[in-house]
N, C-alpha and C positions, 0 to 999 in steps of 0.2 A: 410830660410823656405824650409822644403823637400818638394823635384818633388813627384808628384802621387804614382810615382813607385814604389817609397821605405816607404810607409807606406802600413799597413798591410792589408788584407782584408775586416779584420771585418770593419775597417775605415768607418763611416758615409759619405752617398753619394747621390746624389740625379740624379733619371734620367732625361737627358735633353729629347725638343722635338728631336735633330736631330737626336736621339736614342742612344749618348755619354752618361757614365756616368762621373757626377760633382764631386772630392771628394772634400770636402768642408775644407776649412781653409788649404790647401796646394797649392803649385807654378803650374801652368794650362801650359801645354805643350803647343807649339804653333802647332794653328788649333786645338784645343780639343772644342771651342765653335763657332756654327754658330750664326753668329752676326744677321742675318734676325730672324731665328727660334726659337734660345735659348732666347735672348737679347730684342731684338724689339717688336713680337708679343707679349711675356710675361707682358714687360712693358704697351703695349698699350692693356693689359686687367686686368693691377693693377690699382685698384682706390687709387686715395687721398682719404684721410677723412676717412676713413674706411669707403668709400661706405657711407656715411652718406649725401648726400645732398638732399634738399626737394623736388628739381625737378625729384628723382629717377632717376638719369644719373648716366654715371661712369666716372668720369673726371678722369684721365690716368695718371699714372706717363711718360710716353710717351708724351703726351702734355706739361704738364710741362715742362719738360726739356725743349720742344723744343720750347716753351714761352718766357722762358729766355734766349736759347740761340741766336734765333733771335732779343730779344732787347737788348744783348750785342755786337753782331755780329751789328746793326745798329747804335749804337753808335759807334764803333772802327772800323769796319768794319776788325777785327781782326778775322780771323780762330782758332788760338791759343784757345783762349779766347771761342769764342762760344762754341768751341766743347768739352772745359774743363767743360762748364755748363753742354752740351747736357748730359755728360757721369755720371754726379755729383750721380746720381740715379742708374748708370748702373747696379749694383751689384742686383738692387730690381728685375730684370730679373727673374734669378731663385730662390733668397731668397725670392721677397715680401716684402711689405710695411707694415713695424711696426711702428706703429704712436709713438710721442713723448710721450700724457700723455701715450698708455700701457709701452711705457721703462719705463717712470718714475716709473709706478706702479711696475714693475717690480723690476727695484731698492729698491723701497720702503719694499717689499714684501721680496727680499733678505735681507737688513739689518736686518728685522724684525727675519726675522728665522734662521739667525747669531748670535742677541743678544739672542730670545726663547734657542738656542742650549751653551750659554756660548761660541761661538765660534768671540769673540769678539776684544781680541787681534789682534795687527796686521796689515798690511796695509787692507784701505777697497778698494774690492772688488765693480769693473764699469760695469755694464753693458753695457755701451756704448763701453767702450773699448775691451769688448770681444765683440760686433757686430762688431766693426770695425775690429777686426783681421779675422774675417771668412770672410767679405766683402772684406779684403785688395787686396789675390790673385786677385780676379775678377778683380778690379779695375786695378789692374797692369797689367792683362793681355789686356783687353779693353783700356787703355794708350797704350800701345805699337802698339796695331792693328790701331787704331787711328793716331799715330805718334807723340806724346804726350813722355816728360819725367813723370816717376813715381817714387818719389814721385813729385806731384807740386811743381812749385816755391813756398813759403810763399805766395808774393803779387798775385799770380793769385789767388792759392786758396783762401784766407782771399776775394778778389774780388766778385769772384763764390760762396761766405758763404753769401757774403751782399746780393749780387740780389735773392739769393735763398728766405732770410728770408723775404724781400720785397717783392716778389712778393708771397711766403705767403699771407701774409695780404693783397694782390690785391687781390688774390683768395678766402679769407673771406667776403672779401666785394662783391667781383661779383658773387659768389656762393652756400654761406653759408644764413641759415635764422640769423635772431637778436639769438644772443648769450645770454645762459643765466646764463655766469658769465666772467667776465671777463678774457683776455687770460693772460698770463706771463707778468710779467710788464716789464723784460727785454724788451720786443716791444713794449716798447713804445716809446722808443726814434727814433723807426724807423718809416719814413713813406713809405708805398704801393707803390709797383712800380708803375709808372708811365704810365700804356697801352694807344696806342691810342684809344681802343677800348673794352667794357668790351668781356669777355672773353664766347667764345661761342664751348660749348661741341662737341669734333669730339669724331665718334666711333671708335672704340678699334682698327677697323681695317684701318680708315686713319689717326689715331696717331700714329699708330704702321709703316706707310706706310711713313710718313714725318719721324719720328726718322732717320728709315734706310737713306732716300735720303739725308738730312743732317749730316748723319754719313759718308756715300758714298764720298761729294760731300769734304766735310770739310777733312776727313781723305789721298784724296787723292791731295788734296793741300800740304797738312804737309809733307806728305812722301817724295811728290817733293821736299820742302824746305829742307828733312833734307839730302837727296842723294844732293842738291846743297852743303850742307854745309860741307858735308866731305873734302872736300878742307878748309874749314875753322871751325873749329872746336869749334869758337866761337858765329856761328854765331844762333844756336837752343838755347843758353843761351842769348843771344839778342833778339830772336824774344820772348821769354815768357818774358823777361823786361819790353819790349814794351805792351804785353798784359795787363800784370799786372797797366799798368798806367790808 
């Protein structure tokens, strides 16, 4: 992937708050994003759901994360682990939360006007996978500051996918009114995380205030661990073992 530097002006960019500009789907130089101002407030003023809940709140992609990373983090009491949750979202910072069904429609809407255009041959064309290439940089850049390898292990990510989709459907059930159609049958096999408690809307600004101090608290555990492990070079691929379990 090219650094910023060597792609060309015209290049699509987006400005941050810290007053950096993001260019988007290329390698983020280190320090080109403030993790408080770019990352955290943004998240703790994106809604899930698209803003769609009947209590008129804005439940946070900020909160969520950090939902789940404290019921991973209280089971394992793993850092690795929580802070692979907390960051799962990180990229919606300065991209934003694009719900599942608008990709789907998305998809939908491209196949459509591949076959309209004859342009049908060929491998098909993911939407998903062009989000996730413009999201990668982020991602890897936030892994690093974090102290995190990038890409994840297999078993932490595939982990951090379960609890995500689970507490989902915690979040349907503590938040949402009655559904009027059924969701993906894929979820059905799944059951709702498990909360001790249903889940109670913080505002944008102390989700966004928990993100950072568990980003803080967690990222500067890891770093420890991985300046310990330079003498042992195995030992940052033991500790994400360990998470992954």
């Amino acid at each position: 992937m090219k650094p910023a530097d060597t792609v060309p002006a015209a290049a699509p960019w987006l400005p941050l708050a810290s007053g950096r500009a993001l260019i988007l789907g290329r390698a983020i130089e280190p320090g080109t994003l403030d993790i408080r101002r770019d990352i955290a407030i943004p998240l703790g003023q994106t809604g899930r759901f698209a803003n769609q809940l009947p209590s008129g709140l804005t439940y946070s992609v900020a909160q969520h994360c950090c939902i789940g990373a404290d019921f991973l983090w209280g089971q394992t009491q793993d850092d690795a682990l929580a802070m692979a949750f907390l960051l799962h979202d990180g990229h919606e910072g300065p991209l934003g939360d694009q719900t599942s069904p608008f990709l789907a429609a998305l998809q939908i809407a491209l196949d459509e006007t591949r076959q309209e255009l004859g342009d049908v041959p060929g491998p098909r064309l993911s939407i998903q996978r062009l989000r996730r290439r413009i999201a990668e940089p982020i991602d890897r850049y936030l892994h690093a500051e974090a102290g995190l390898p990038w890409p994840l292990p297999a078993l932490l990510r595939d982990r951090v996918h379960h609890v995500d989709l689970q507490l989902l459907l915690a979040e349907r059930d503590h938040l949402l009114g009655p559904q009027p159609r059924p969701w993906d049958e894929k979820l059905r096999s799944i059951k709702p995380l498990n909360l001790k408690q249903r889940i109670k809307v913080l505002s944008p600004a102390k989700a966004a205030e928990a993100w950072v101090t568990r980003f803080e608290m967690w990222a500067s555990r890891l770093h420890g661990a991985r300046a310990r492990a330079k003498a042992n070079p195995g030992t940052i691929a033991e500790l994400t073992r360990q998470a992954a379990r």
